[in-house]
Structures are given as structure tokens and as C-alpha cells.
Gaussian input, Z-matrix of N, CA and C with variables (Angstrom, degrees):
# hf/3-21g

backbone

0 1
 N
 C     1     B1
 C     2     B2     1     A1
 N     3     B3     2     A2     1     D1
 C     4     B4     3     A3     2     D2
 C     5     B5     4     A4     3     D3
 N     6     B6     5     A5     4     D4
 C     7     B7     6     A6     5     D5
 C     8     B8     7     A7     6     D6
 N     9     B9     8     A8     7     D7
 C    10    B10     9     A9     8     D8
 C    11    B11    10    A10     9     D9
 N    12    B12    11    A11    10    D10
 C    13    B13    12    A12    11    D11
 C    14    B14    13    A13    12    D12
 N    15    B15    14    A14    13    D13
 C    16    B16    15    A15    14    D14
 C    17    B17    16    A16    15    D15
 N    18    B18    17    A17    16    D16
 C    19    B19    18    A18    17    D17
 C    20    B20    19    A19    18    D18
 N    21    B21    20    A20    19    D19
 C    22    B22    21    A21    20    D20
 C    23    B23    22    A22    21    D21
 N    24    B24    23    A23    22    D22
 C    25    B25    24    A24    23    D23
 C    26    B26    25    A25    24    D24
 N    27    B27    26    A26    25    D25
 C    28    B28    27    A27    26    D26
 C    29    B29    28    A28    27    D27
 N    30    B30    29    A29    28    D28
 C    31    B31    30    A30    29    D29
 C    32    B32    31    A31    30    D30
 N    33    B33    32    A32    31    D31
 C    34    B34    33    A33    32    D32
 C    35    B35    34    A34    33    D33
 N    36    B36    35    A35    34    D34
 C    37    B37    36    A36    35    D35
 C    38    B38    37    A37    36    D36
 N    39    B39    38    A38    37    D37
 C    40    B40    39    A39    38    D38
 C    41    B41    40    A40    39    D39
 N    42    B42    41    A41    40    D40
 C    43    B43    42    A42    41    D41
 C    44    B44    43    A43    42    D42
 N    45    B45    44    A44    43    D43
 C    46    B46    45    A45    44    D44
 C    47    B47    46    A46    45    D45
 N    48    B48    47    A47    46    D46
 C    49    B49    48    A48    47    D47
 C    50    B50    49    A49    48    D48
 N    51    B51    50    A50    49    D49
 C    52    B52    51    A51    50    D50
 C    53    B53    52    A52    51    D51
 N    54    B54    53    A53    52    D52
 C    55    B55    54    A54    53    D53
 C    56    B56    55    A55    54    D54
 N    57    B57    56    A56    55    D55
 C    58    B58    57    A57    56    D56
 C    59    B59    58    A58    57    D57
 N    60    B60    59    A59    58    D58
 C    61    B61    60    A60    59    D59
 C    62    B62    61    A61    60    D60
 N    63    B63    62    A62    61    D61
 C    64    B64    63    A63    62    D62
 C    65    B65    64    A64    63    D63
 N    66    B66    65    A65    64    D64
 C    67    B67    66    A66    65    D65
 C    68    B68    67    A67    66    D66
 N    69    B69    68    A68    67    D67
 C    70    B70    69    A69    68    D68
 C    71    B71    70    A70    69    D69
 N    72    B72    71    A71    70    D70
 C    73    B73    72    A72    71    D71
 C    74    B74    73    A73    72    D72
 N    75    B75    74    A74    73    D73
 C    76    B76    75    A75    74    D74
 C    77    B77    76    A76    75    D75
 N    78    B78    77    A77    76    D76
 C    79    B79    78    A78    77    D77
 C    80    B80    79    A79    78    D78
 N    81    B81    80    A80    79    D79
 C    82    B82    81    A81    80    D80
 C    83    B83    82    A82    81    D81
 N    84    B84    83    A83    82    D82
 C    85    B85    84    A84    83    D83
 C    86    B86    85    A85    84    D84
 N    87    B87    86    A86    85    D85
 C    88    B88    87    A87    86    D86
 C    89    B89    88    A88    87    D87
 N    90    B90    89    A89    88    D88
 C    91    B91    90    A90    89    D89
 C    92    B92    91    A91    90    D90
 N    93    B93    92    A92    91    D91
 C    94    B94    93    A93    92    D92
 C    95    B95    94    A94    93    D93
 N    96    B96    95    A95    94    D94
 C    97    B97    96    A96    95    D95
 C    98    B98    97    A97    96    D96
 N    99    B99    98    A98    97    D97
 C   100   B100    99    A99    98    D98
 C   101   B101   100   A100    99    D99
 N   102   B102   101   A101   100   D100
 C   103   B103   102   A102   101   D101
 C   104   B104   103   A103   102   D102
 N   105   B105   104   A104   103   D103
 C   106   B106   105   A105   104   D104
 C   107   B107   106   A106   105   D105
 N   108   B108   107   A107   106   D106
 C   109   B109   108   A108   107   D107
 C   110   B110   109   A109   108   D108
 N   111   B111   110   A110   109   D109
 C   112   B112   111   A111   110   D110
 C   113   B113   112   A112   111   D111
 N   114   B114   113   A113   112   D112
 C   115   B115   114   A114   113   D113
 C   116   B116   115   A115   114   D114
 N   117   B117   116   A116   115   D115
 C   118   B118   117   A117   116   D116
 C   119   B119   118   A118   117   D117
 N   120   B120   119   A119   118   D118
 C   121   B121   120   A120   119   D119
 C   122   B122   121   A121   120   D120
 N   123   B123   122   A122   121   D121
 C   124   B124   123   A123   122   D122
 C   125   B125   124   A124   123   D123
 N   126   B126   125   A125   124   D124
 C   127   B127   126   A126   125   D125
 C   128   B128   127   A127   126   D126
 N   129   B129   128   A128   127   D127
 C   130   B130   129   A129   128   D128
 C   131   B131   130   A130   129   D129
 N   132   B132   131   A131   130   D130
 C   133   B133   132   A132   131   D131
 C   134   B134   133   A133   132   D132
 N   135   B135   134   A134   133   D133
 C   136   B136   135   A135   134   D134
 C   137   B137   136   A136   135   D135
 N   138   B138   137   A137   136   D136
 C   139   B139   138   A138   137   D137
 C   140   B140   139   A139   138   D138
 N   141   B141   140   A140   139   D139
 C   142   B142   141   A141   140   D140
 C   143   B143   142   A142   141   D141
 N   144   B144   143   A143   142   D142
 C   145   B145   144   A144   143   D143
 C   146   B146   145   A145   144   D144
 N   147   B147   146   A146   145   D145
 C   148   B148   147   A147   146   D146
 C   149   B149   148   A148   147   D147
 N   150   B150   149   A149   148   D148
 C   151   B151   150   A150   149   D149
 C   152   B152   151   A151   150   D150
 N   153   B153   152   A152   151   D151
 C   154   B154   153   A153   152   D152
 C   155   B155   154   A154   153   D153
 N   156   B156   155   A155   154   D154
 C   157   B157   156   A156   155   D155
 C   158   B158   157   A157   156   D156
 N   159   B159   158   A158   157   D157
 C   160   B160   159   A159   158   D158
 C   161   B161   160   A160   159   D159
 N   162   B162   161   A161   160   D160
 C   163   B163   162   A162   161   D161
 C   164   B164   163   A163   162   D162
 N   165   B165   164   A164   163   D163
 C   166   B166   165   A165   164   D164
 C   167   B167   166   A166   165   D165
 N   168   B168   167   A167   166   D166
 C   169   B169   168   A168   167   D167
 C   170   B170   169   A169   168   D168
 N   171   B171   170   A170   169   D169
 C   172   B172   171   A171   170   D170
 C   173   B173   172   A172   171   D171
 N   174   B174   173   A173   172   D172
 C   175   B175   174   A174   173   D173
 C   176   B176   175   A175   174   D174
 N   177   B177   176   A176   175   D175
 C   178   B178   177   A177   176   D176
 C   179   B179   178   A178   177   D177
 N   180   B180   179   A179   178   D178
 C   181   B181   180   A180   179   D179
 C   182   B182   181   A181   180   D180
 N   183   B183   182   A182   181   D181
 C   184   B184   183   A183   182   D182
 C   185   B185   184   A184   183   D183
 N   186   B186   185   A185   184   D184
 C   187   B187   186   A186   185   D185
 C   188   B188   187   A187   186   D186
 N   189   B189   188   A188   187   D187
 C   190   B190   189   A189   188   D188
 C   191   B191   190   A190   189   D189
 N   192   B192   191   A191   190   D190
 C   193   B193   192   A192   191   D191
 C   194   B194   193   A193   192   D192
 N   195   B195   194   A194   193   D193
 C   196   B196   195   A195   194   D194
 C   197   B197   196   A196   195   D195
 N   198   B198   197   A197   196   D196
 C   199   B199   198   A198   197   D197
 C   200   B200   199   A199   198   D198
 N   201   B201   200   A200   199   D199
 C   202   B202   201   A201   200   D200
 C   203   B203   202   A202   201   D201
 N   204   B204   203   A203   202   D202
 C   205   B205   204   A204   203   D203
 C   206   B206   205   A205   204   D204
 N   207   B207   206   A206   205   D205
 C   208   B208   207   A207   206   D206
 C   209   B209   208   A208   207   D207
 N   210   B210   209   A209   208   D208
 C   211   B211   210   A210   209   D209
 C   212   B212   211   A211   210   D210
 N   213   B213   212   A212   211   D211
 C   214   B214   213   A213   212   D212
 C   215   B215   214   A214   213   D213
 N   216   B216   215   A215   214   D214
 C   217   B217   216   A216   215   D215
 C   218   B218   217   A217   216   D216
 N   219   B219   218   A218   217   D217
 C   220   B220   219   A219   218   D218
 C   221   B221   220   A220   219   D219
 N   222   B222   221   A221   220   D220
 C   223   B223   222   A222   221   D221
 C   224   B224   223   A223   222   D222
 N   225   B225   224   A224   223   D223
 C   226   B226   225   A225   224   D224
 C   227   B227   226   A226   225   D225
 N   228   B228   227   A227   226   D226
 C   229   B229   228   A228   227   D227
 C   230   B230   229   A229   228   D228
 N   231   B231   230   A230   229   D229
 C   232   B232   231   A231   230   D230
 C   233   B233   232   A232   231   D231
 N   234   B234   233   A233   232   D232
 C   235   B235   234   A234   233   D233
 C   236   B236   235   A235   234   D234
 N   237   B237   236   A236   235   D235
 C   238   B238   237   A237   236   D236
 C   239   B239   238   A238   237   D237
 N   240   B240   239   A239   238   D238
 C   241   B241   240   A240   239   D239
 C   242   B242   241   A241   240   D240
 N   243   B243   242   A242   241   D241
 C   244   B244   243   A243   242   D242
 C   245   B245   244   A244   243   D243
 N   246   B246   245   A245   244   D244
 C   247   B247   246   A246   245   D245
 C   248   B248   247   A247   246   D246

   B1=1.4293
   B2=1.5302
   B3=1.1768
   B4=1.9531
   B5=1.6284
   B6=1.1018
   B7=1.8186
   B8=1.7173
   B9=1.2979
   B10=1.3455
   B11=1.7671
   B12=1.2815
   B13=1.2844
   B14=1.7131
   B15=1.2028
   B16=1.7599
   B17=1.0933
   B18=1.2923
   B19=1.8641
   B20=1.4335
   B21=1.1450
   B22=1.2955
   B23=1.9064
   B24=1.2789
   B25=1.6886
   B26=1.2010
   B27=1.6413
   B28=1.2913
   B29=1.6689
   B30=1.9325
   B31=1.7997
   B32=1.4026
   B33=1.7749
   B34=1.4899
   B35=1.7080
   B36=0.9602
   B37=1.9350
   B38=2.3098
   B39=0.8354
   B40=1.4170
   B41=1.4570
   B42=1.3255
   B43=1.4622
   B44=1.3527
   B45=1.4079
   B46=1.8859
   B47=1.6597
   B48=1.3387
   B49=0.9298
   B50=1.7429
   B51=1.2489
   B52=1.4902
   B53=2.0054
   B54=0.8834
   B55=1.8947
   B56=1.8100
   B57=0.9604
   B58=1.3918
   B59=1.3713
   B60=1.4034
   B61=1.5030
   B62=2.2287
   B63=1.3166
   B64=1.3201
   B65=1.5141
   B66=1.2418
   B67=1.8296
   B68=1.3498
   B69=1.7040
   B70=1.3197
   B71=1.4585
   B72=1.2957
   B73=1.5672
   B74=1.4321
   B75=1.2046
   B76=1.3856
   B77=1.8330
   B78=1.2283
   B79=1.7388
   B80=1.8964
   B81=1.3289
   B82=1.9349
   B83=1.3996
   B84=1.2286
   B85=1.6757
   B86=1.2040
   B87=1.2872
   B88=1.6668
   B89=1.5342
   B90=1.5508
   B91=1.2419
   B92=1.8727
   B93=1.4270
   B94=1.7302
   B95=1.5298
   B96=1.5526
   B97=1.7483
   B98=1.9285
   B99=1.6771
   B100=1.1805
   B101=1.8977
   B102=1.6606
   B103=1.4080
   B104=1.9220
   B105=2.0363
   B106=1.4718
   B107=1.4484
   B108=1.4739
   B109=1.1266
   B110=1.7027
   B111=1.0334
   B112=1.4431
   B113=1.7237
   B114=1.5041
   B115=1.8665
   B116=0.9167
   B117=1.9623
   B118=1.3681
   B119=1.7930
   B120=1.8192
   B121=1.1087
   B122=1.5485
   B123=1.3325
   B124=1.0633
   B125=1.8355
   B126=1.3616
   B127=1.5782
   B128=1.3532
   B129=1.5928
   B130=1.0003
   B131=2.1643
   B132=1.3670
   B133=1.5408
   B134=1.6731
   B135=1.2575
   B136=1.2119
   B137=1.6877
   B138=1.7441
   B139=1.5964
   B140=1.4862
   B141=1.6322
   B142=1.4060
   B143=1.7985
   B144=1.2510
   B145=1.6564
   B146=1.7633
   B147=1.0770
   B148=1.5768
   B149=2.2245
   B150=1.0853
   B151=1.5576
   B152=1.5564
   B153=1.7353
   B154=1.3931
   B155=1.6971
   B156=0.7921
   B157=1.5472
   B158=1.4721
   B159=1.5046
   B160=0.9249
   B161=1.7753
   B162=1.8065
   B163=1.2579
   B164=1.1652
   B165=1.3156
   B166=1.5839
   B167=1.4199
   B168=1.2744
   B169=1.4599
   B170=1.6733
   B171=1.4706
   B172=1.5087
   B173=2.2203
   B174=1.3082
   B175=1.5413
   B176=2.2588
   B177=1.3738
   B178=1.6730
   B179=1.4916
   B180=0.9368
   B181=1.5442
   B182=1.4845
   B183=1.8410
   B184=1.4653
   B185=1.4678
   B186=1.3545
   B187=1.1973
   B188=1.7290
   B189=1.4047
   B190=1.2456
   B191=1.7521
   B192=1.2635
   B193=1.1466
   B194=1.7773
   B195=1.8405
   B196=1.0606
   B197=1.7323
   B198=1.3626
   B199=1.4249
   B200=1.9409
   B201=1.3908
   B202=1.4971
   B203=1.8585
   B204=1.7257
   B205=1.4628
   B206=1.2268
   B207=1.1487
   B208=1.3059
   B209=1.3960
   B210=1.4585
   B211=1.3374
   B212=1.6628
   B213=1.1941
   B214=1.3317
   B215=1.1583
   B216=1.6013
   B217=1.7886
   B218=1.3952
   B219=1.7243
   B220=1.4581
   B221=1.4533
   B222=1.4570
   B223=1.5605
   B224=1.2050
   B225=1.3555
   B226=1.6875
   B227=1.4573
   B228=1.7515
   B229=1.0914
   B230=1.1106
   B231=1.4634
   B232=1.5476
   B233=0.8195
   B234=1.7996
   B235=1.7469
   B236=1.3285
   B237=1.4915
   B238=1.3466
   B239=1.6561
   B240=1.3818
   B241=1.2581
   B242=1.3263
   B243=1.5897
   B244=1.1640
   B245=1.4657
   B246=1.0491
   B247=1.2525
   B248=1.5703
   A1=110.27
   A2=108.32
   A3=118.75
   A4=80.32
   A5=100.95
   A6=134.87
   A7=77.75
   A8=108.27
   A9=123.83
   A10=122.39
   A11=106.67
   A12=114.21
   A13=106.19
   A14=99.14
   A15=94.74
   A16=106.09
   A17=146.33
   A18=163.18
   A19=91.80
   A20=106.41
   A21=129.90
   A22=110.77
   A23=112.81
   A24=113.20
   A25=82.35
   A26=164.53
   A27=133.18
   A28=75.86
   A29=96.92
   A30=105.28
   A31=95.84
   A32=137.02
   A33=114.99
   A34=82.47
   A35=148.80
   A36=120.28
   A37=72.67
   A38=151.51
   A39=112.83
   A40=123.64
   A41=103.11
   A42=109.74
   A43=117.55
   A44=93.58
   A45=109.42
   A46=100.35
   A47=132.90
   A48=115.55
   A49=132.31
   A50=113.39
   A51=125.89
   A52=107.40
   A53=94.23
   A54=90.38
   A55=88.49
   A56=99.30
   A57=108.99
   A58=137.74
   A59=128.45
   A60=119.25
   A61=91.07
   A62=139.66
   A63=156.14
   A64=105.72
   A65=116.81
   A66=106.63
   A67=94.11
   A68=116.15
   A69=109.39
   A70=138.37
   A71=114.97
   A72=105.58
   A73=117.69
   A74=115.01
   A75=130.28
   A76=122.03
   A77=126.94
   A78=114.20
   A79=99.50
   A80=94.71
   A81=122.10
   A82=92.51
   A83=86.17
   A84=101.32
   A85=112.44
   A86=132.47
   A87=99.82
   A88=82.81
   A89=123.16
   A90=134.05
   A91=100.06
   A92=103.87
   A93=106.63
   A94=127.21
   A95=82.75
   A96=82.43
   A97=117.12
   A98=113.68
   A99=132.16
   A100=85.14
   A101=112.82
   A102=121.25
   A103=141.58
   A104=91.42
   A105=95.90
   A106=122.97
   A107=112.10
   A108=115.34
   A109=111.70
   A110=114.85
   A111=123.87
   A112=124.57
   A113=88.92
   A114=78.30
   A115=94.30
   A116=89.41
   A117=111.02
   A118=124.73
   A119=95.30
   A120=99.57
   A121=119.29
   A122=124.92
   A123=120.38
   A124=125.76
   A125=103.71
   A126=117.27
   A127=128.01
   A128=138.16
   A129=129.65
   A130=113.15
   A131=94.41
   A132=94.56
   A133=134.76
   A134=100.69
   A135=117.70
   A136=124.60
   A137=110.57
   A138=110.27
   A139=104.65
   A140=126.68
   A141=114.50
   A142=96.24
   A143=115.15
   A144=99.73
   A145=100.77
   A146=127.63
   A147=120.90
   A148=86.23
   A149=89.76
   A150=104.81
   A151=121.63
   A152=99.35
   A153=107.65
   A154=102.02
   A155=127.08
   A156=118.54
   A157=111.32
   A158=128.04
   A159=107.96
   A160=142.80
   A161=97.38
   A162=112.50
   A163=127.85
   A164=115.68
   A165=111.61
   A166=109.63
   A167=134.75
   A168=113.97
   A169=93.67
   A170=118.13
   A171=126.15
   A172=85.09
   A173=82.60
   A174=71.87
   A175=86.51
   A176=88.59
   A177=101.09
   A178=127.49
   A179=140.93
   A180=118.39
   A181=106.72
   A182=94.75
   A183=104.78
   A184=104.98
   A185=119.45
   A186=136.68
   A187=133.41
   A188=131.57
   A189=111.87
   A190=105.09
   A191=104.52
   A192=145.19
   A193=97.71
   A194=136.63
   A195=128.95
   A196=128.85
   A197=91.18
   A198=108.64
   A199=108.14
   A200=102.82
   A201=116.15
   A202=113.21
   A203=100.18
   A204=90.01
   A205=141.90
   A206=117.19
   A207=117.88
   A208=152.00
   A209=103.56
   A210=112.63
   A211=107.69
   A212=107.53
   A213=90.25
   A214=160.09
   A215=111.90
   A216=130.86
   A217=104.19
   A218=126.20
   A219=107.21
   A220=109.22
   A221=113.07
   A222=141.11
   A223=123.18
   A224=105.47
   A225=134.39
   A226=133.11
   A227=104.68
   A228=109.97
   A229=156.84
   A230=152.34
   A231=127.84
   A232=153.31
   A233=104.97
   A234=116.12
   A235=112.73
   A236=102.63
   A237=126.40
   A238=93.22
   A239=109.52
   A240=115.45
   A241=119.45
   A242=153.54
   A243=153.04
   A244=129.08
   A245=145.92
   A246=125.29
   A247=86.24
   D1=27.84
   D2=-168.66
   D3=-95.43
   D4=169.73
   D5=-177.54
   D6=-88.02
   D7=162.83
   D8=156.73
   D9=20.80
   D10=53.08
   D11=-169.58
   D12=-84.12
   D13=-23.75
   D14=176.31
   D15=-87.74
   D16=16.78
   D17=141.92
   D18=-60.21
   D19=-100.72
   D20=166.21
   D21=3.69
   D22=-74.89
   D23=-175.13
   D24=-77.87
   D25=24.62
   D26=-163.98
   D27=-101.71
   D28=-50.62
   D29=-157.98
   D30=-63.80
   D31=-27.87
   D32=-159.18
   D33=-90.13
   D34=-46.47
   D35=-146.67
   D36=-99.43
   D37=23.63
   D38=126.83
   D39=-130.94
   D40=38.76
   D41=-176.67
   D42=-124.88
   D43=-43.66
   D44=-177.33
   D45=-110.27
   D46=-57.84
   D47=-164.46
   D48=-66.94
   D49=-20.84
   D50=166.74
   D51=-54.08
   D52=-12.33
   D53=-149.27
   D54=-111.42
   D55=-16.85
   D56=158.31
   D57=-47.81
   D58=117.29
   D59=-149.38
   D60=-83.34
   D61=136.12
   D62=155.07
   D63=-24.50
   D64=-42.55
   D65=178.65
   D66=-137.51
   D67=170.21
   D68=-35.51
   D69=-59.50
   D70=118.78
   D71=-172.65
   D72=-49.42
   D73=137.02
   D74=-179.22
   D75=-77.89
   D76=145.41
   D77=171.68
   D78=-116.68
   D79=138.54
   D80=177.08
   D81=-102.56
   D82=138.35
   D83=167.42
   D84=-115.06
   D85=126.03
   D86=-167.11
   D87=-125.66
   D88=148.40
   D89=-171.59
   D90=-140.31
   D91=109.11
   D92=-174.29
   D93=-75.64
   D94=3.36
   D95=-165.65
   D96=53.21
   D97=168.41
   D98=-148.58
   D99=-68.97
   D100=98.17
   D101=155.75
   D102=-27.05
   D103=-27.37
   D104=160.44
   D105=-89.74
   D106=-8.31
   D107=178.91
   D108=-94.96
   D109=-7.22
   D110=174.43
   D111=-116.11
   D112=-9.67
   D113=-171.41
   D114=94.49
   D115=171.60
   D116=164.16
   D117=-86.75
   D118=-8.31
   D119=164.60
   D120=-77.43
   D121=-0.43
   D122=174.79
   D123=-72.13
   D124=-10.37
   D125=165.84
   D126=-72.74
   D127=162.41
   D128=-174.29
   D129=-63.48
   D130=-34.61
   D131=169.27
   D132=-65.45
   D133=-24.38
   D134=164.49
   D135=-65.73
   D136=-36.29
   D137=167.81
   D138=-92.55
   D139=10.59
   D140=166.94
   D141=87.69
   D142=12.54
   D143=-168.60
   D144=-114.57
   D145=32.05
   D146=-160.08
   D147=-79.39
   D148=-58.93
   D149=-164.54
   D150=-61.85
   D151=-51.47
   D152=-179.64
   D153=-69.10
   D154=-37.63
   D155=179.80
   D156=-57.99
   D157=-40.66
   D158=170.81
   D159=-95.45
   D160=28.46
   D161=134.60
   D162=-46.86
   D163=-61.17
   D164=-169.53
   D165=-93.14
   D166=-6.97
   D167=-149.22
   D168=-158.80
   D169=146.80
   D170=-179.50
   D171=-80.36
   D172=139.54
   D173=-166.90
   D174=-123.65
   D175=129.92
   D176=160.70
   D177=-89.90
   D178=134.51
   D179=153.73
   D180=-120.55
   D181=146.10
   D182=-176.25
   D183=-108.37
   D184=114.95
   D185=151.34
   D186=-79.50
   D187=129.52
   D188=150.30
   D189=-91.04
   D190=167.42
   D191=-158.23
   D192=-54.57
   D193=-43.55
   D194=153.41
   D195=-55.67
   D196=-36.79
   D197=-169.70
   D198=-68.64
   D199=-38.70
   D200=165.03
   D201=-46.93
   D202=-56.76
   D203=171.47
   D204=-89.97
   D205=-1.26
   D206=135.21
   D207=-65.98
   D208=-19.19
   D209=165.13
   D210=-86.54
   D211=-41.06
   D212=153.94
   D213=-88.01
   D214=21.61
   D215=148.21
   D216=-88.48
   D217=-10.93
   D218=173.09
   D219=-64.83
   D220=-54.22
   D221=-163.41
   D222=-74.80
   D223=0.73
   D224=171.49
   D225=83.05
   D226=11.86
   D227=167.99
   D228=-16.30
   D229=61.43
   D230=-175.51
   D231=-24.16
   D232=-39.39
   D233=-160.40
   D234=-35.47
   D235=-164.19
   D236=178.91
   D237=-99.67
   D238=134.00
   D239=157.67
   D240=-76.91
   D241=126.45
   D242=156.37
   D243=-55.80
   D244=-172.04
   D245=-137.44
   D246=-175.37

């Protein structure tokens, strides 16, 4: 929900993260906040950063339990939705 957040990861994975020493590898937590309030651009695929981030960094994402299924009807999921 930041202004210009795909600015933002553009300057950290080619500004900061190259210059970055390989060990010790680092862990991201990435937390998307409420998905209707952001879109689907509000996910890491949406600023283009799902992959390059995890060049540098063991990467987590924290979901609750709505936020999971919605990101996973962005990403093309099947499952069963729960109830």
C-alpha cells in the first residue's frame, strides 16, 4: 500500500542487493497486507520481484488464511477453497 513500491524494489535488487556480500545469506519476510485493498498488484509478482529476491535472500511470505486464497486465484490456483 506504499506509493511507488515497484520504484522502490527496482532501486533495492539493483542498487543494494548486488553489492551485497553471498554469505551470510539473509531471510525477507514479505507481508502483503489486505490483497483487496491492494490488488493483485499488491503481491510480490505484481512488482516483478517474486524471483529476483530470491537471489539474494531465503524469502518467507506471510499470509492469513483469506489472503492465501486470493493470491492463489491470482497465480492460477485450483484448489479447493475452504469454508
Amino acid at each position: 500500500m506504499l506509493p511507488h513500491m515497484s520504484d522502490i524494489w527496482e532501486h533495492v535488487l539493483t542498487g543494494i542487493c548486488p553489492k551485497m556480500p553471498p554469505q551470510p545469506r539473509h531471510t525477507f519476510f514479505f507481508d502483503l497486507a489486505d490483497p483487496e485493498k491492494t490488488g493483485s498488484a499488491g503481491h510480490p509478482q505484481g512488482h516483478g520481484i517474486d524471483r529476483p529476491v530470491q537471489e539474494y535472500f531465503d524469502v518467507y511470505l506471510g499470509l492469513n488464511e483469506k489472503e492465501s486464497f486470493h493470491i492463489g486465484e491470482v497465480v492460477g490456483y485450483k484448489g479447493a477453497r475452504g469454508g
